[in-house]
C-alpha positions in Angstrom: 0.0 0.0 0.0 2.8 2.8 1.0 6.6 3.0 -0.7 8.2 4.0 2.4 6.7 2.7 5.6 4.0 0.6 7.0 1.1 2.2 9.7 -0.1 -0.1 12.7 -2.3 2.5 14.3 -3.1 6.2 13.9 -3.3 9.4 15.8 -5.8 12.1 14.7 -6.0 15.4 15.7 -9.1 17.1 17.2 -12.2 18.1 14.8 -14.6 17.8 17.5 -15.4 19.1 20.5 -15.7 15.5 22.7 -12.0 14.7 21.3 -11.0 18.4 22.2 -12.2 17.9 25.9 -10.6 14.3 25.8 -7.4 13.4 24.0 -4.1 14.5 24.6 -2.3 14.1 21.8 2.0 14.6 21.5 3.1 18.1 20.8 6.0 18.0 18.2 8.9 20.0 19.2 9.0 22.8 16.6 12.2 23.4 14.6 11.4 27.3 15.2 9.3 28.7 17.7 5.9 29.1 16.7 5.0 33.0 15.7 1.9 34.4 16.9 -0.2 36.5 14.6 -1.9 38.7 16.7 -1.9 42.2 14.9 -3.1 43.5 12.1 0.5 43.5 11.1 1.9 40.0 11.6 -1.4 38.4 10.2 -1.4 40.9 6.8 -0.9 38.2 4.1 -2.4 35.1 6.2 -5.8 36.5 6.5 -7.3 33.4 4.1 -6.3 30.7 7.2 -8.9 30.9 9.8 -10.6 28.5 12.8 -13.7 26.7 11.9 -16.3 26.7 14.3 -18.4 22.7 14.5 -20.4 23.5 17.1 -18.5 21.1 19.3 -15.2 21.9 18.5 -12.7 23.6 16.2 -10.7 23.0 13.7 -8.5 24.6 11.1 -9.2 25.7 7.4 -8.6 27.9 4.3 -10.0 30.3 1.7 -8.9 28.8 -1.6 -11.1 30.9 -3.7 -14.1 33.5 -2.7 -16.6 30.6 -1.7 -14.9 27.9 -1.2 -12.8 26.7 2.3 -10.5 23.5 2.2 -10.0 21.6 5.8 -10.0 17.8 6.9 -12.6 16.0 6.3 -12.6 14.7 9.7 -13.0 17.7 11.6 -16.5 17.3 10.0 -17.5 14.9 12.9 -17.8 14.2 16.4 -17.6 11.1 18.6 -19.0 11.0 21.7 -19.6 8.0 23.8 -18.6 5.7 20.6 -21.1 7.4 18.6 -19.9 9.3 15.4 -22.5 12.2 14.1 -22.0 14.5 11.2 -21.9 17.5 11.8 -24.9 19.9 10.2 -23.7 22.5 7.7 -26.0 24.8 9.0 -23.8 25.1 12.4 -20.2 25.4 11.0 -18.6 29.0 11.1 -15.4 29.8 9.2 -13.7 32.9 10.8 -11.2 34.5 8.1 -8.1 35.9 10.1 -9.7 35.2 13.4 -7.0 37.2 16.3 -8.5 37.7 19.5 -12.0 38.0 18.8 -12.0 40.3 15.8 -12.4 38.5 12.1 -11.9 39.5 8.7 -14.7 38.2 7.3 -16.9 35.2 8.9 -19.0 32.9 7.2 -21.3 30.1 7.4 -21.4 26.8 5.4 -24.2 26.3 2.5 -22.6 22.8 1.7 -19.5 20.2 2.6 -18.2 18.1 0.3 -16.1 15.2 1.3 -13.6 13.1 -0.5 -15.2 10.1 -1.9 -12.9 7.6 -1.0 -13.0 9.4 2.9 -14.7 6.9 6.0 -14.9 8.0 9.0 -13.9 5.4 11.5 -12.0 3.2 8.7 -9.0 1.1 9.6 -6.4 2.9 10.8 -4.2 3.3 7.9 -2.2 5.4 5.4 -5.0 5.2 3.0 -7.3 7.0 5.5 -4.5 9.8 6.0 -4.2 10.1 2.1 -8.2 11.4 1.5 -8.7 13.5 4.9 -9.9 16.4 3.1 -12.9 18.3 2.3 -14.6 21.5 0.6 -16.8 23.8 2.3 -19.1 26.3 -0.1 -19.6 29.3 2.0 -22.8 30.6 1.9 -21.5 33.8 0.6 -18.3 34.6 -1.4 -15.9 36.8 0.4 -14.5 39.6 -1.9 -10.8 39.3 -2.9 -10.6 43.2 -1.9 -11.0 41.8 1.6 -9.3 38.6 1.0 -7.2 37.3 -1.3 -7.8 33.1 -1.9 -4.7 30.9 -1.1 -2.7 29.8 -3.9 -2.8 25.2 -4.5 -0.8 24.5 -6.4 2.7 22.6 -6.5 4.4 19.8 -4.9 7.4 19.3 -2.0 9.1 15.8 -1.1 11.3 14.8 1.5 14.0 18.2 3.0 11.9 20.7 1.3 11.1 23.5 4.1 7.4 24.5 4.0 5.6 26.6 6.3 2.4 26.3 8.7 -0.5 28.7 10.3 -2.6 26.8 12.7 -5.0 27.3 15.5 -5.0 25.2 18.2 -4.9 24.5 22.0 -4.4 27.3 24.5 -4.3 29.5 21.3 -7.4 29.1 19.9 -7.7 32.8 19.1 -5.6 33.6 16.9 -3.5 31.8 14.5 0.2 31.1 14.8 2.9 30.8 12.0 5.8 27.9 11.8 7.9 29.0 8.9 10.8 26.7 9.5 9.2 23.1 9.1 10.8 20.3 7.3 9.4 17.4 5.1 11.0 14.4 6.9 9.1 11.7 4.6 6.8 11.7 1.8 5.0 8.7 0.6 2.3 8.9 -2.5 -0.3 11.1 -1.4 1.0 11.4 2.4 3.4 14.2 4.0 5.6 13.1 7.6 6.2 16.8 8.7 8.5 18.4 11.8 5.5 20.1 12.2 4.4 21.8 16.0 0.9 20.1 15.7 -2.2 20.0 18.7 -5.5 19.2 18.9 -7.2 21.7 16.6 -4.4 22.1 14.2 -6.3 19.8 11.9 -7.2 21.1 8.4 -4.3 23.5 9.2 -2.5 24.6 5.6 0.8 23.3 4.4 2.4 25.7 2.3 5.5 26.0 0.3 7.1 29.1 -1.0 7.4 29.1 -4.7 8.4 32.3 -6.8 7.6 34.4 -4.2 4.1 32.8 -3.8 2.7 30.8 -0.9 1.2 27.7 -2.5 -1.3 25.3 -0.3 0.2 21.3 -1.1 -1.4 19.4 1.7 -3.6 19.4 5.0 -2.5 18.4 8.2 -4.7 15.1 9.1 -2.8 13.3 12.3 -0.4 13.0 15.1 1.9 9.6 15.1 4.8 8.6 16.4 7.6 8.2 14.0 11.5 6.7 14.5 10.5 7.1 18.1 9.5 11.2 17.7 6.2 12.6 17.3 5.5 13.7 13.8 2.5 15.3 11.8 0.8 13.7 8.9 -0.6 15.2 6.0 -3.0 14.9 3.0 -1.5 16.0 -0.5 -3.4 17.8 -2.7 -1.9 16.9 -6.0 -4.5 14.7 -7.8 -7.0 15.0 -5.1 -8.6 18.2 -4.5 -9.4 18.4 -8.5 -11.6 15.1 -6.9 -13.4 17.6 -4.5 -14.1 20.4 -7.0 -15.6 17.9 -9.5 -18.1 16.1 -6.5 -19.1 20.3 -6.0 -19.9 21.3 -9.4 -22.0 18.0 -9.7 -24.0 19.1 -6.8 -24.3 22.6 -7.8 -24.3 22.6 -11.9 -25.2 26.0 -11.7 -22.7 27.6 -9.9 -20.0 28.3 -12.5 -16.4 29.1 -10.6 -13.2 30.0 -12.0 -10.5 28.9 -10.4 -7.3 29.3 -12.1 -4.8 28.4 -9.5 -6.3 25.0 -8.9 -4.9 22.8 -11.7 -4.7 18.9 -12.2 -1.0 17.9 -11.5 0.7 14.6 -13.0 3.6 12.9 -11.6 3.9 11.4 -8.0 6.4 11.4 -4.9 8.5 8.2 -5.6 9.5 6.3 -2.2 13.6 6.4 -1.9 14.0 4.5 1.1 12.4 2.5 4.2 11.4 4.7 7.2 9.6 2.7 9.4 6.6 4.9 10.6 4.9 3.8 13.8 1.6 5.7 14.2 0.6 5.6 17.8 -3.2 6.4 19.7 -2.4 9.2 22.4 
């Protein structure tokens, strides 16, 4: 199934609010300290990464064009008590540039669209990692004047540096930047990242700097425990998010969207070498 290692068990971050109350999941030591953006100033050109509210929880995500959000798809449900609901459009909130109560723009959801090949509560594997995405339509566009989408496009494999904004635990209002984060592994379809990670990092961006451009390439998906370190896993977007857009213009023909820096990109990571992943509950 996977070139460069083989999973026994998984770790996924928080997308809910019963996980958020229960888990604690391993905090990867970052290779920089994590920035804060708390000012106007330190968030100006981030302001498309914002928390999305689930009613129960929160979760990461990002504007990738004027109505449309990318996240993980599992930060779509919540577990409590060994039962697994989906969580109702009508209650999810995206909060553009969220710092410290104060938003850029906040929207709600008119529809969520899930990778096809995505199961909530499927075996534990690399396969599950690999489609942990979905598209959220926003139930109205927010102007590029105020906004301007994130970039996906591109690819990185293993040493490239790429960066990440996340919210998450004990800063959950407001958004802070790793610019220093390494790829340690890359396997078709799934990132191993350096990455600081915690429980509502999920759906968090991974970007990668190309011609002076920040490009999306994957979501952050999971925690696991890798060569004896904590690691974060992520969902690559090449050949998948084209997947996601074609689901959303089936079940809205009559929205026409342009797009233009969402393309379909061939070619694939190749495995190099044996890692040995071992993914790990908390």
């Amino acid at each position: 199934m996977t070139r460069l290692f083989k999973a026994f068990g998984l770790c996924f971050l928080v997308g809910s609010g019963a996980w958020a109350q229960g888990l604690q999941l391993p905090t990867i030591e970052p290779d920089t300290a994590l920035r804060p953006l708390q000012t106007a100033d330190e968030l100006r050109g981030w302001e498309a990464i914002g928390r999305l509210d689930t009613g129960t929880g929160f979760c990461t995500a990002t504007l990738i064009a004027p109505d449309l959000v990318l996240t993980a798809a599992h930060c779509l449900f919540d577990e409590t008590d060994g039962t697994v609901t989906r969580s109702p459009d009508a209650i999810l909130s995206f909060n553009a540039g969220l710092r410290n109560g104060r938003v850029v723009a906040q929207r709600g959801v008119k529809q969520t669209i899930l990778h096809p090949e995505y199961t909530y509560g499927s075996p534990e594997d690399l396969e599950r990692i690999r489609v942990d995405m979905a598209l959220l339509q926003l139930d109205r566009e927010i102007p590029e004047q105020m906004i301007r989408p994130m970039a996906t496009r591109g690819s990185v494999e293993t040493g490239d540096v790429v960066q990440v904004v996340s919210y998450g635990r004990d800063r959950e209002e407001f958004a802070s930047l790793e610019d220093d984060c390494e790829v340690l592994a890359d396997d078709p379809g799934v990132l191993v990242l350096s990455c600081s990670v915690v429980q509502g990092s999920s759906g968090s961006p991974v970007m990668v700097n190309r011609d002076g451009q920040m490009n999306v390439v994957s979501v952050v998906s999971a925690t696991a425990d890798w060569r004896n370190d904590p690691v974060a896993l992520s969902a690559e977007l090449q050949g998948e998010l084209v997947v996601l857009l074609d689901l959303l213009d089936r079940s809205n023909a009559q929205f026409v969207r342009s797009l233009p820096q969402v393309r379909s990109l061939s070619g694939a990571n190749d495995g190099r070498e044996s890692s040995g992943a071992r993914f790990v509950r908390p």
